[in-house]
C-alpha positions as CSV (number, residue, x, y, z in Angstrom):
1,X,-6.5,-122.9,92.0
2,X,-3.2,-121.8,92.5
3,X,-1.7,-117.6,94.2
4,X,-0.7,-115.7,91.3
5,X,2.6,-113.7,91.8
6,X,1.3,-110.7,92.8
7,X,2.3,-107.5,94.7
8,X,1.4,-108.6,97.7
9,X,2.2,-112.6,98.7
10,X,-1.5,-113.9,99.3
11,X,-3.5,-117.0,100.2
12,X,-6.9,-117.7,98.4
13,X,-10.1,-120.0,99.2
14,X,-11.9,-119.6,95.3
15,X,-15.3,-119.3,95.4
16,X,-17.6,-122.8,94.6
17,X,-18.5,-122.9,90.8
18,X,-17.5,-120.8,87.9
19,X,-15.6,-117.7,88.7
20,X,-16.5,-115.0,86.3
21,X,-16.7,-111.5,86.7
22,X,-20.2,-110.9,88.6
23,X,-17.9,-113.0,91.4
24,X,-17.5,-111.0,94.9
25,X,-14.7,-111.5,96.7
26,X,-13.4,-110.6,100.6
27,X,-9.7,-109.4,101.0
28,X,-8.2,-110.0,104.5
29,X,-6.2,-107.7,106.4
30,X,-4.4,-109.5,109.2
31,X,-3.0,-107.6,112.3
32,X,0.6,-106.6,113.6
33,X,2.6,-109.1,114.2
34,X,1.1,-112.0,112.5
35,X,0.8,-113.4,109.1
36,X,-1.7,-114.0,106.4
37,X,-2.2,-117.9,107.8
38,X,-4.1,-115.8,111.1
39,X,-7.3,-114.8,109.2
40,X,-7.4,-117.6,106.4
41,X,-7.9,-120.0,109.3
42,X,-11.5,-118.9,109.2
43,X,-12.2,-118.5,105.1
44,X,-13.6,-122.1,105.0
45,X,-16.6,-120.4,107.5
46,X,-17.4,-117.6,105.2
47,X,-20.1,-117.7,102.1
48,X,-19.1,-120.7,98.9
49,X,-20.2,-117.7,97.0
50,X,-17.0,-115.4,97.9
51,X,-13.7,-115.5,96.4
52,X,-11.6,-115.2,99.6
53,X,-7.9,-113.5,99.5
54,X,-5.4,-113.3,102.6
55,X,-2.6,-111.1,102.1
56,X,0.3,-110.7,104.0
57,X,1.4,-107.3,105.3
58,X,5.3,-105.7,103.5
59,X,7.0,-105.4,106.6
60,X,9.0,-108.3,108.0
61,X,9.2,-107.7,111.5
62,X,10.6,-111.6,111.9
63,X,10.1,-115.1,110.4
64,X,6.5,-115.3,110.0
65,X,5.4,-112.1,111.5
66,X,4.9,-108.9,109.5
67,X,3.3,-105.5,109.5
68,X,1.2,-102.7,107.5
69,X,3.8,-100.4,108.9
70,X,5.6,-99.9,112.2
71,X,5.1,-99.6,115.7
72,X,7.8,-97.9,117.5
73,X,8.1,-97.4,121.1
74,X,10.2,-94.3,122.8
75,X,12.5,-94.4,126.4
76,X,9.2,-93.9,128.2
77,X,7.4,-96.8,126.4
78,X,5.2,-94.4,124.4
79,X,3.9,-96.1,121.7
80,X,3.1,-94.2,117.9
81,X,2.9,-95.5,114.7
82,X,4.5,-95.0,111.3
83,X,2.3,-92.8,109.7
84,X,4.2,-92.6,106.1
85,X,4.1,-96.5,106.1
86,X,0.5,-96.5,106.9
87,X,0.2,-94.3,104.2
88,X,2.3,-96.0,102.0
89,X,0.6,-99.5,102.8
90,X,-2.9,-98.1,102.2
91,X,-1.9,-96.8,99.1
92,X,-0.6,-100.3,97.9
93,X,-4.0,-102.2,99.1
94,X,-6.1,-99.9,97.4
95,X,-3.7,-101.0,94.0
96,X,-3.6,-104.5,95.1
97,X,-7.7,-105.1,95.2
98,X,-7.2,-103.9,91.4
99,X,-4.4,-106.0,90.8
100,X,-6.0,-108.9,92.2
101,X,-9.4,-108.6,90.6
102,X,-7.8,-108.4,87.3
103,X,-6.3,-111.5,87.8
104,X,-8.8,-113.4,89.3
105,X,-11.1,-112.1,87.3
106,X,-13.7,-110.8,89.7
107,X,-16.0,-108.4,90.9
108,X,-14.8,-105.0,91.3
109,X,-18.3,-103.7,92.5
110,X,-18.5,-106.2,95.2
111,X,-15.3,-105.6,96.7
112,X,-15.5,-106.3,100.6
113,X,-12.4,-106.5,103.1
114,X,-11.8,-107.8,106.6
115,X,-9.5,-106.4,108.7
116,X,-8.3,-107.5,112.4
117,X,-6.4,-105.1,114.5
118,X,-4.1,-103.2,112.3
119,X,-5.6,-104.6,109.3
120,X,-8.9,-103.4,110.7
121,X,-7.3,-99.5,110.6
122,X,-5.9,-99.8,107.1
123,X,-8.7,-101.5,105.7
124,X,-11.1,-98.0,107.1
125,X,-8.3,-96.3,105.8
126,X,-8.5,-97.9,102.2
127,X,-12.7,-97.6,101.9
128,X,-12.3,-94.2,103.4
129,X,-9.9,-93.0,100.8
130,X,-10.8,-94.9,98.1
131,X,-14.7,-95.9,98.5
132,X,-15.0,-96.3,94.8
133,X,-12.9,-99.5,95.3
134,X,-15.1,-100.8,98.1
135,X,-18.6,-102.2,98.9
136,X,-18.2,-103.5,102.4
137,X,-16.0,-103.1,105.7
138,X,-16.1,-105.5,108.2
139,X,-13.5,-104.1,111.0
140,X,-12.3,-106.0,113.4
141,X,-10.5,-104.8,116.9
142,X,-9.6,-101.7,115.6
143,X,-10.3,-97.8,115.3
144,X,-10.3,-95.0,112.7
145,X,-6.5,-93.1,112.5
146,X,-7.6,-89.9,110.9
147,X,-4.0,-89.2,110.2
148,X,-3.9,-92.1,107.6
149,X,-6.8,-91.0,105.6
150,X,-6.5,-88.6,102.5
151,X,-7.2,-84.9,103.0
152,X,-10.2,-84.9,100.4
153,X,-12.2,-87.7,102.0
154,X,-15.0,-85.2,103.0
155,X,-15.6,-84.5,99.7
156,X,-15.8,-88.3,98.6
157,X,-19.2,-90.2,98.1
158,X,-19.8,-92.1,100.7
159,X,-23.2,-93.3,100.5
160,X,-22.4,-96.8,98.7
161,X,-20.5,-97.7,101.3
162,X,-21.2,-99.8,104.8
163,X,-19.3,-100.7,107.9
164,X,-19.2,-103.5,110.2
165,X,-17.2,-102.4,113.6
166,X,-16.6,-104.5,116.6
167,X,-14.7,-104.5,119.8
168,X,-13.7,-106.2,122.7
169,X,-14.5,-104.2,126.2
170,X,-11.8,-105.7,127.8
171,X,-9.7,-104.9,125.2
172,X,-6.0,-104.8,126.5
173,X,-4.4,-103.8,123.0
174,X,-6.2,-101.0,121.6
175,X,-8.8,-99.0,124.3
176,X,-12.1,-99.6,123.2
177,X,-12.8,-96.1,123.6
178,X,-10.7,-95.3,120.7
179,X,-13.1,-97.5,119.0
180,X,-15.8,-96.1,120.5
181,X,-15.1,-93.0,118.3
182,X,-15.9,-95.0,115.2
183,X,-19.9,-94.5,114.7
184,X,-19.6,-90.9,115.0
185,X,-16.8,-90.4,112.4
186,X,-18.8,-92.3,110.1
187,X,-22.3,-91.0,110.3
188,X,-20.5,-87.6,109.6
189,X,-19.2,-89.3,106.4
190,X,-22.9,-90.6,105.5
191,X,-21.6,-94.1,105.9
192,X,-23.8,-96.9,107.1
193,X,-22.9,-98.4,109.4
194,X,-23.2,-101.2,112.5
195,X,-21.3,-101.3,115.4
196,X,-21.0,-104.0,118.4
197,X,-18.9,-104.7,121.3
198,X,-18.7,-108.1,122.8
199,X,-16.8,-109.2,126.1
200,X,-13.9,-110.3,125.3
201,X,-10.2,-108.6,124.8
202,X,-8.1,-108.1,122.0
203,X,-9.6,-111.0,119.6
204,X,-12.8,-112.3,118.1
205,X,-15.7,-114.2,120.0
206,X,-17.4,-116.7,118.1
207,X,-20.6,-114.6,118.9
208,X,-18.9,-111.9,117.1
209,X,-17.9,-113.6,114.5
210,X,-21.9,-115.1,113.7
211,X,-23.5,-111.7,113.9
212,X,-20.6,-110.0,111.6
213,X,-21.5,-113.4,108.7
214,X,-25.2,-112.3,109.6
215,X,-24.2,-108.8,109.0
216,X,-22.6,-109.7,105.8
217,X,-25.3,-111.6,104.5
218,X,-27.3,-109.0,104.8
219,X,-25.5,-106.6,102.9
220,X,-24.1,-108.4,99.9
């Protein structure tokens, strides 16, 4: 099977058999600076039974290397992030899972996303916003940004929704103490949720990567 021409250029791995709409699928959210090859490179290690879709991130930032939104840096090398993009990208996931379910004809109940690095903060900030849309997060290397979320999300229903967080200790990219924040945001959200840190820095141990497929298995 062939990408549709959708809103957001994508890779897919279909799922083994018949697709029809009882079909659960996993979106991937790759990080900053990289492309929707960097995730896919793994999809032929996840489940037969998923539908896997890579997308690629709006921003170009160079040949081959886009972003969610940007990262800008100031004469003191202070680094803060685009906020509106964020925003703006968050909003377009949340349409694209609808837009690709529709024409992939899948699950929209068994919506579940992976996200590395940046991906990992706009994919909380798409099942924290719009947790009708998702079933599982599996977020990779990267934290919660409160000031991407909408204002109402403490009135949402949260209680269908669970949460697989890692990090790296060494992490050299985004402190794991910003991570470290996670658990608490989400049990005050009523969010299951598991989270693990493994020694490594900004990337994804194969150890890490076997307990978040046990983790998945286990929740779908």
């Amino acid at each position: 099977m062939t990408s549709k021409s959708l809103s957001l250029e994508h890779l897919i791995r279909p799922a083994e058999g018949t697709i029809t709409q009882d079909t659960p699928v996993i979106f991937m959210f790759h990080g900053y600076g990289s492309n929707e090859q960097d995730l896919f490179s793994f999809s032929g290690e996840l489940p037969d039974h998923f539908f896997v879709i890579s997308a690629r991130a709006p921003y170009t930032l160079m040949p081959n290397a886009y972003a969610w939104y940007a990262i800008n840096f100031d004469a003191d090398q202070n680094k803060w992030s685009d906020n509106e993009q964020a925003i703006r990208s968050r909003d377009h996931i949340a349409e694209f899972i609808d837009e690709a379910c529709d024409a992939y004809g899948l699950a929209k109940d068994k919506v579940n996303l992976i996200g590395f690095s940046q991906g990992s903060i706009l994919s909380y900030a798409v099942a924290l916003t719009y947790p009708e849309k998702v079933k599982n997060v599996m977020a990779l290397s990267g934290y919660i940004n409160p000031d991407i979320l909408g204002e109402q999300i403490k009135t949402l229903d949260h209680s269908a929704l669970s949460v697989y967080a890692s990090h790296g200790s060494s992490d050299q990219v985004i402190p794991v103490s910003w991570a470290q924040r996670t658990p608490e945001f989400l049990k005050k959200l009523g969010v299951d949720h598991t989270y693990e840190e493994f020694p490594v820095g900004h990337g994804v141990a194969p150890q890490n990567f076997y307990s978040m497929l046990k983790w998945l298995d286990a929740h779908n």
